[in-house]
C-alpha positions in Angstrom: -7.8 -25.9 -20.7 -8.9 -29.6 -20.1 -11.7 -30.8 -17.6 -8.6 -32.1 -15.4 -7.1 -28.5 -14.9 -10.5 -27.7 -13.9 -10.8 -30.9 -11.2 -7.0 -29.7 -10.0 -8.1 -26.2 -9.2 -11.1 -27.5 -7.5 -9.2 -29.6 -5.5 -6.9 -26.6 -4.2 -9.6 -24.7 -3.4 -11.3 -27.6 -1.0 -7.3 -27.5 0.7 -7.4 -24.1 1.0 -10.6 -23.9 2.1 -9.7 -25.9 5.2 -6.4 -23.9 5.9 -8.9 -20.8 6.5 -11.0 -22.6 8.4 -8.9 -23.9 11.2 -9.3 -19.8 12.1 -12.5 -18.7 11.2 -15.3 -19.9 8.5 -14.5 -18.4 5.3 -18.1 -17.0 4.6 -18.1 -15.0 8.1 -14.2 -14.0 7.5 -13.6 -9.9 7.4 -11.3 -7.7 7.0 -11.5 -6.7 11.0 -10.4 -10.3 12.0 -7.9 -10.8 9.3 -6.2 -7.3 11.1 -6.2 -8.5 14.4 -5.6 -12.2 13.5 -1.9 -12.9 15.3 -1.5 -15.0 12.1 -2.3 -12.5 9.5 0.5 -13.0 7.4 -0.1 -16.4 6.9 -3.8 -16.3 6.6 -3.7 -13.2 3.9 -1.3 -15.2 1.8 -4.5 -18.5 1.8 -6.5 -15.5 1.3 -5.2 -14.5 -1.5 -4.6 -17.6 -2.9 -8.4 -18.8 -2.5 -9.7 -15.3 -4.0 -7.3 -16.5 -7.4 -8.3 -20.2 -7.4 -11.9 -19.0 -7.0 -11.3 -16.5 -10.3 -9.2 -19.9 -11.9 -12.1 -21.7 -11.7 -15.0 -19.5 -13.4 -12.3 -18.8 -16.0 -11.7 -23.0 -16.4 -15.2 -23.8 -16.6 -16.3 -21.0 -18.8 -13.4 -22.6 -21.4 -15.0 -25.8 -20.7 -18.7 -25.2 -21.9 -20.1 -24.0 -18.5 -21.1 -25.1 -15.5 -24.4 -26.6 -16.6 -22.4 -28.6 -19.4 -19.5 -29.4 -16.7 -21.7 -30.7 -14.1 -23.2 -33.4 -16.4 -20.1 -33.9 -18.7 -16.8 -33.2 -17.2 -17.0 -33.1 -12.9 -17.9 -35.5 -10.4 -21.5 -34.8 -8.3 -19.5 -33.8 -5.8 -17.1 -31.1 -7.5 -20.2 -29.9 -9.1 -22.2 -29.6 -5.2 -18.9 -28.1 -4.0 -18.6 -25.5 -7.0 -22.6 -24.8 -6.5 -22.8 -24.5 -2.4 -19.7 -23.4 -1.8 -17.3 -21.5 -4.8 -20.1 -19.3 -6.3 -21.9 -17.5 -3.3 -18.2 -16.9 -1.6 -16.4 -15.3 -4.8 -17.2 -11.7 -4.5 -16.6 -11.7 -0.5 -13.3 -13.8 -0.7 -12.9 -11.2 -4.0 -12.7 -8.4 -1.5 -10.7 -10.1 0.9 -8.0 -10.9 -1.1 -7.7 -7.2 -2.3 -7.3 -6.7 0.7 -4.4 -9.3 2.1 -2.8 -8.7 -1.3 -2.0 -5.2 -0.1 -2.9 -5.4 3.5 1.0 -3.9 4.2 0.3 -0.5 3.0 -3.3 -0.8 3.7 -2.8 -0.9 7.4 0.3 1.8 7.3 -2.4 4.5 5.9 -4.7 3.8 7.2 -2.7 4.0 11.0 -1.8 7.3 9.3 -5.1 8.6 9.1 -6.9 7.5 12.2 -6.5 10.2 14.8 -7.9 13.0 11.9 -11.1 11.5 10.9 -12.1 12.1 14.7 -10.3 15.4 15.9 -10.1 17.2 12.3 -7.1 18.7 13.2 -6.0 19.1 9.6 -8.9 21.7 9.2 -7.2 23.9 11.8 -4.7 25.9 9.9 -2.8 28.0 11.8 -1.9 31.5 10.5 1.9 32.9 10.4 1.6 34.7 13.9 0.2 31.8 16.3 1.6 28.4 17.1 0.6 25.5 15.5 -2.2 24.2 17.2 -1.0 20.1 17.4 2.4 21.4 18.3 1.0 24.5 20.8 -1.3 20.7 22.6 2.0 18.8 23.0 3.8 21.8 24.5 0.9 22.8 26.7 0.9 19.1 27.9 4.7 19.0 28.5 4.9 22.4 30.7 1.6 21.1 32.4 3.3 18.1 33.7 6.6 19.5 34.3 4.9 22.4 36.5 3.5 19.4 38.8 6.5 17.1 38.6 7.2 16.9 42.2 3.6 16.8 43.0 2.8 13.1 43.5 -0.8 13.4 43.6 -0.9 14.4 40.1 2.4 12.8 38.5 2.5 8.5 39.6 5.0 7.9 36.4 8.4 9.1 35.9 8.2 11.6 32.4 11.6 12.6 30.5 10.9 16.3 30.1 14.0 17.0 29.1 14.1 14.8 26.3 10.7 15.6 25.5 11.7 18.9 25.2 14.8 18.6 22.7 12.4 16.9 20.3 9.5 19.2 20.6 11.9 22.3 20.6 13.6 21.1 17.5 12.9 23.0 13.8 12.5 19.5 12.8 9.4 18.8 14.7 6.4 19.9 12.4 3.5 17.6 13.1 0.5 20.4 11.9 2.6 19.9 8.6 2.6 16.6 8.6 -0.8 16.2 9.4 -0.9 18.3 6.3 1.1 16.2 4.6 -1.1 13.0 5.2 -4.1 14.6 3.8 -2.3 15.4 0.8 -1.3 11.2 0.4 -5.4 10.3 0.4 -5.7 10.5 -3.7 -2.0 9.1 -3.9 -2.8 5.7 -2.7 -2.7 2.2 -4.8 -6.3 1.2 -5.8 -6.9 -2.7 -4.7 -6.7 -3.5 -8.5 -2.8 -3.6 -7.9 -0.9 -6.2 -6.3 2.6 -5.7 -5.8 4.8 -8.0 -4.5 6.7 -7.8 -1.0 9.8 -6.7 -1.8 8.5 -3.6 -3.2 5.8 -2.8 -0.6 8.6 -1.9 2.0 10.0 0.5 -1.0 6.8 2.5 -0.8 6.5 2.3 2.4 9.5 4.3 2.8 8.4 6.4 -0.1 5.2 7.3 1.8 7.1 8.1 4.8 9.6 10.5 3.3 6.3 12.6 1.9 4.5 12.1 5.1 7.8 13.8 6.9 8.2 16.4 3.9 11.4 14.6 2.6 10.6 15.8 -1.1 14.6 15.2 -2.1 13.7 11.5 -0.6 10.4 11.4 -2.3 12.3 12.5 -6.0 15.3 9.8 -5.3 12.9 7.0 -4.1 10.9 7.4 -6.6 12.8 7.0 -9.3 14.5 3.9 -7.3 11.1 2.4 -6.7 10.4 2.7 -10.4 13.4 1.3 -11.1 13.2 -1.5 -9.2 9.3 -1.9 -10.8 10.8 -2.2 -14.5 13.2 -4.6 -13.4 10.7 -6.9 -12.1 8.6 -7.3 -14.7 11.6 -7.3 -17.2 12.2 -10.3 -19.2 15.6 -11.5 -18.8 16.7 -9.7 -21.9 17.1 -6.8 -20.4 18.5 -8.0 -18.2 21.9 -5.8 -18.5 20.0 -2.6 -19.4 20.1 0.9 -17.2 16.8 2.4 -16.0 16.5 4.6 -19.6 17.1 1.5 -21.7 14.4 -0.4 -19.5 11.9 2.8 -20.1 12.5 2.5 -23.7 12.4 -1.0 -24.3 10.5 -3.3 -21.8 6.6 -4.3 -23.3 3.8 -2.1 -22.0 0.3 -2.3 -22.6 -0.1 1.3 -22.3 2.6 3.1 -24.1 1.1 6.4 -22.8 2.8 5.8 -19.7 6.6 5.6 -21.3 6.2 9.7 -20.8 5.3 9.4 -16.8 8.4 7.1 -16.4 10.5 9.4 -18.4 9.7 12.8 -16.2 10.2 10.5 -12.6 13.9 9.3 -14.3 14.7 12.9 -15.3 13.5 14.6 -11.1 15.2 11.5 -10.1 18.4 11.7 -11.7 18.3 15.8 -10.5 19.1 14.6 -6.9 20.9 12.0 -7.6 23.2 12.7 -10.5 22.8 16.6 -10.1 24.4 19.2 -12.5 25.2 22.7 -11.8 23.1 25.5 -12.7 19.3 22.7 -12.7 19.6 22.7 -8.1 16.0 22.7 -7.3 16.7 24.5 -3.7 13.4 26.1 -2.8 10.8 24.0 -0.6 7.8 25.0 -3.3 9.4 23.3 -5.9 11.1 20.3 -4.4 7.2 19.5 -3.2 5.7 20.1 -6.2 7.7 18.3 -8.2 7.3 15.3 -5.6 3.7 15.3 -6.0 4.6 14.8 -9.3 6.5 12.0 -9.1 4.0 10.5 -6.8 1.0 10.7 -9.2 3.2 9.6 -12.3 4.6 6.8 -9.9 1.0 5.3 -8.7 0.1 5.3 -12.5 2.9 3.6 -13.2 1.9 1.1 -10.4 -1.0 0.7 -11.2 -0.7 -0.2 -14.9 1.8 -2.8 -14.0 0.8 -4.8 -11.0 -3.0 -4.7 -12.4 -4.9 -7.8 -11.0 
C-alpha cells in the first residue's frame, strides 16, 4: 500500500468525523445515544464506517514503516497531529461502537426481548402440571379485575376490549411462561459482535429468532436451512452461481472445513419439513425442539465463521 492510500483514508476519516459530529462528539458518543438517536440508522452506518477506516489506517501505516517513520517521511504535520490527537485514543471506543451499529438490528430485538426478566425473574417461576402458569394466571387476574369493575367509573376512565382480550388469553396458543422460557434458552444462541452480517439477512434471523421465541420449531428447522442458504449464496463467487444448496455446501471456499458437517445436518432437518418423506415425520414437540436447538447452534457457528470481522 503506498503513502497516498494512507493520506486517502485519512482524509475519509476527517469527513466522517464531521458527519458524527453534527449529532454528538465522537469521543463522548455511546451506545445509549446511538439507541435513542431518531437518526440511528444513518449514524450507525458513519459508525461503522469510521470504526473500519480507523482499523484501515493502523493497517496502512504499519505497511508503510510506522507511524514514527510516516510522520517524518510520508504524511503532512497535520495528518500526522490528526492521526496522534485524534485516530489513536478514539479506536478502541469507536471499535465498540461499530460492533455495535454493525449489528444494532438484532442487538436491540434481544435485547427488547429480555428486559422485563432481568427485573421480575419470572423465568425462575416454573409452574408445576397442576397450577396455572404464573404470567398467564397475572394477565387473567388483571382482565377479570377490570371486567368485575367495568361499569364502575371511579375505577375504569378508559374503554378495555375484554372480550377480545379474552379470545387471546383463552386461546391454547397463548403460552407466554413458555415463551419466557423460550427467550432464556436464545441467551447463548446469539451472534458475538465479531460477525457482521449484512441487512438483508438480519430480517432472516430476526424471523428465525421469533419462530423459537414463539416455539415454532417446524419454522425454526425450515428457516434455518433458508437462512443458511441464503448465507452460502452470499458469499459465493459467481461460479456457483447455478448450484443448489448441497452443491454450495460442498463446493464454496471455507476457512474452516470443520464446519462443512454443521451445514450438512441443518440441510438434512431442513429438507425434513420441507421436502418430507414418509416414514422420517418428526411429530412429537421433544424432538422438533431439540433438533431446532440444533439447528440454531450449528447455524450461529456457521455465522459466525462467515461474517467474521
Amino acid at each position: 500500500m503506498s503513502t497516498k492510500d494512507l493520506q486517502h483514508c485519512l482524509g475519509n476519516i476527517r469527513k466522517l468525523k464531521s458527519e458524527i459530529e453534527k449529532f454528538f462528539p465522537v469521543d463522548k458518543l455511546d451506545i445509549q445515544y446511538i439507541k435513542q438517536s431518531v437518526n440511528k440508522d444513518h449514524l450507525c452506518k458513519i459508525i461503522s464506517s469510521l470504526a473500519s477506516s480507523m482499523d484501515d489506517a493502523f493497517r496502512l501505516l504499519s505497511e508503510t514503516g510506522g507511524r514514527e517513520t510516516v510522520s517524518l517521511k510520508s504524511i503532512t504535520d497535520n495528518d500526522y497531529r490528526f492521526f496522534r490527537d485524534f485516530i489513536e485514543p478514539n479506536r478502541d471506543h469507536t471499535k465498540d461502537l461499530g460492533e455495535y451499529c454493525s449489528n444494532y438490528e438484532i442487538v436491540d430485538f434481544i435485547e427488547q426481548l429480555f428486559s422485563d426478566i432481568a427485573e421480575k425473574d419470572l423465568v425462575s417461576r416454573l409452574p408445576d402440571k397442576t397450577t396455572t402458569p404464573p404470567v398467564l394466571n397475572t394477565i387473567q387476574k388483571s382482565i377479570e379485575y377490570y371486567e368485575d369493575r367495568a361499569d364502575d367509573n371511579d375505577h375504569i376512565e378508559f374503554e378495555l376490549e375484554f372480550s377480545s382480550a379474552n379470545t387471546v388469553v383463552d386461546s391454547s396458543y397463548f403460552k407466554p411462561d413458555e415463551w419466557l422460557l423460550n427467550i432464556k434458552a436464545l441467551r447463548p444462541l446469539l451472534l458475538s459482535k465479531h460477525a457482521e452480517v449484512p441487512e438483508r439477512l438480519t430480517w432472516r434471523l430476526k424471523a428465525l429468532y421469533q419462530s423459537y421465541l414463539f416455539g415454532n420449531w417446524l419454522g425454526v428447522l425450515a428457516l434455518g436451512r433458508a437462512v443458511l442458504e441464503f448465507a452460502l449464496r452470499d458469499k459465493a463467487g459467481s461460479d456457483l452461481a447455478g448450484q443448489k444448496l448441497g452443491g454450495l455446501i460442498d463446493n464454496i471456499p471455507l476457512a474452516n472445513e470443520d464446519i462443512r458437517d454443521n451445514m450438512r445436518r441443518i440441510q438434512e432437518r431442513g429438507n425434513m419439513i420441507m421436502h418430507p418423506i414418509r416414514n422420517r415425520e418428526i411429530s412429537d414437540i421433544p424432538t422438533q425442539k431439540s433438533l431446532a436447538q440444533k439447528t440454531f447452534s450449528d447455524l450461529i457457528i456457521i455465522l459466525e465463521e462467515l461474517y467474521r470481522k
